[in-house]
KESEKOL-345040 format. One record per residue (C-alpha): residue in three letters; x, z, y negated. Coordinates in Angstrom, 1 decimal, decimal comma, m for minus. Layout:
+------+--------+--------+--------+
: resn :     xx :     zz :     yy :
+------+--------+--------+--------+
:  Ala :      X :      Z :      Y :
...
+------+--------+--------+--------+
//
This chain:
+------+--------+--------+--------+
: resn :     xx :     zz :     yy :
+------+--------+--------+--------+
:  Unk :  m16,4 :   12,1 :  m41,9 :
:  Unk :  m14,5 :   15,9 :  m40,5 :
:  Unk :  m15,3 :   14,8 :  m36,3 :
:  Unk :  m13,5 :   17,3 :  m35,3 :
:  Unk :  m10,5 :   20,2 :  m36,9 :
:  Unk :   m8,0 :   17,4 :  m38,3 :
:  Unk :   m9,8 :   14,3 :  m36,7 :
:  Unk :  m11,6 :   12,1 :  m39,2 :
:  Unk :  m13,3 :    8,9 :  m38,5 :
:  Unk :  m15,1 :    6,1 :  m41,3 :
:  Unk :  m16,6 :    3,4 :  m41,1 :
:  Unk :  m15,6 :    0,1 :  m43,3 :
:  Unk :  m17,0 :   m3,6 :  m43,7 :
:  Unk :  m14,3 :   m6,6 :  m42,6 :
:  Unk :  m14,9 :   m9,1 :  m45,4 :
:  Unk :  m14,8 :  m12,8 :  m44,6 :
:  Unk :  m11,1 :  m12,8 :  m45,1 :
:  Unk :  m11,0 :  m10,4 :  m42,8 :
:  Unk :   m9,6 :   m7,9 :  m44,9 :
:  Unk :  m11,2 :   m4,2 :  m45,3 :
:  Unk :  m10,9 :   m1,3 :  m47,9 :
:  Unk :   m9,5 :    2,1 :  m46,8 :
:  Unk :  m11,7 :    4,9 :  m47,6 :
:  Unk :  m11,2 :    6,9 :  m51,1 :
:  Unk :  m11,4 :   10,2 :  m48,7 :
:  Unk :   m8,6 :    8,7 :  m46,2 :
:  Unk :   m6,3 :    7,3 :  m49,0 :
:  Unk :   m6,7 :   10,5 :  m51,1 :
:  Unk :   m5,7 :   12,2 :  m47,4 :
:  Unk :   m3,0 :   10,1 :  m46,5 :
:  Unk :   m1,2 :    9,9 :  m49,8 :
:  Unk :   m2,0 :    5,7 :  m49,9 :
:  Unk :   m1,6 :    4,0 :  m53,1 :
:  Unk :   m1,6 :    0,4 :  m54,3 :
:  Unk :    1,3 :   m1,4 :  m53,5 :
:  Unk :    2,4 :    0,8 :  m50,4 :
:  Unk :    3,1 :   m0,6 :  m47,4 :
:  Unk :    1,0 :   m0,4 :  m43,7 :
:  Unk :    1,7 :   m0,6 :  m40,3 :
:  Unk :   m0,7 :   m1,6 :  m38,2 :
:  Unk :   m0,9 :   m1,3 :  m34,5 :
:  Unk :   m2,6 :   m2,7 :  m31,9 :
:  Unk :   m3,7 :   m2,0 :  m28,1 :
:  Unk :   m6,5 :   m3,9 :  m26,3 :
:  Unk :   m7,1 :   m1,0 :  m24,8 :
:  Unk :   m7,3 :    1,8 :  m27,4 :
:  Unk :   m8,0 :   m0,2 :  m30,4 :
:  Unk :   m5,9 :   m0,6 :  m33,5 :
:  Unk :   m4,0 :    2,5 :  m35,1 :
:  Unk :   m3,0 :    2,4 :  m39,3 :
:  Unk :    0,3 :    4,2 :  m40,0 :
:  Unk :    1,6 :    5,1 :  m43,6 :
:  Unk :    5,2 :    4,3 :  m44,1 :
:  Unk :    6,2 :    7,6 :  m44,1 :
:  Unk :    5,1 :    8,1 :  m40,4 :
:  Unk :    6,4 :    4,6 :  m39,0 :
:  Unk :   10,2 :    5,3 :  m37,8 :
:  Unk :    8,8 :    8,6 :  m36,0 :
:  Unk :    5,7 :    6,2 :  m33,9 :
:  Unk :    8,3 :    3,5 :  m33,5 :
:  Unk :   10,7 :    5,7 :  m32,1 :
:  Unk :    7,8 :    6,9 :  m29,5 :
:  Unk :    6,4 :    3,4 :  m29,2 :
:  Unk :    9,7 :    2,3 :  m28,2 :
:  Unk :   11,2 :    5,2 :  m25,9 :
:  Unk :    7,7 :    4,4 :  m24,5 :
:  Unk :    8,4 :    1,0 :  m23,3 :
:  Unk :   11,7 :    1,6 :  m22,0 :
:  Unk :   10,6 :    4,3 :  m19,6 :
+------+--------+--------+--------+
//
C-alpha cells in the first residue's frame, strides 16, 4: 500500500513460529530473494525496522556514530 511518495506500509500475519512472509510487492521493491540475508532492528520505542543486506553497513554506520555521540 503507496502511504505516501516513496513510503509504503503492509500488513502481514505472525504465524505460530512466529515467523511472517514479506510481501510480493515489497520483495519485488526491495530486490529480496530466497536465500538472502535480513537485518532486523529493533527499538521499543519506534518499532522494528527490516534492512536488506545491501543497506546494512550504511544504517550500522549511523546506528553506531549514533551511540557514540
Amino acid at each position: 500500500m503507496n502511504i505516501h511518495d516513496e513510503k509504503f506500509a503492509w500488513m502481514v500475519k505472525i504465524g505460530e513460529k512466529g515467523q511472517f512472509v514479506i510481501p510480493k510487492e515489497a520483495r519485488d521493491m526491495f530486490q529480496l530473494n530466497p536465500g538472502d540475508e535480513i537485518l532486523v532492528l529493533g527499538d521499543i520505542k519506534k518499532g522494528i525496522a527490516i534492512l536488506p543486506k545491501s543497506k546494512q553497513k550504511e544504517y550500522i554506520r549511523q546506528i553506531f556514530n549514533e551511540i557514540s555521540d
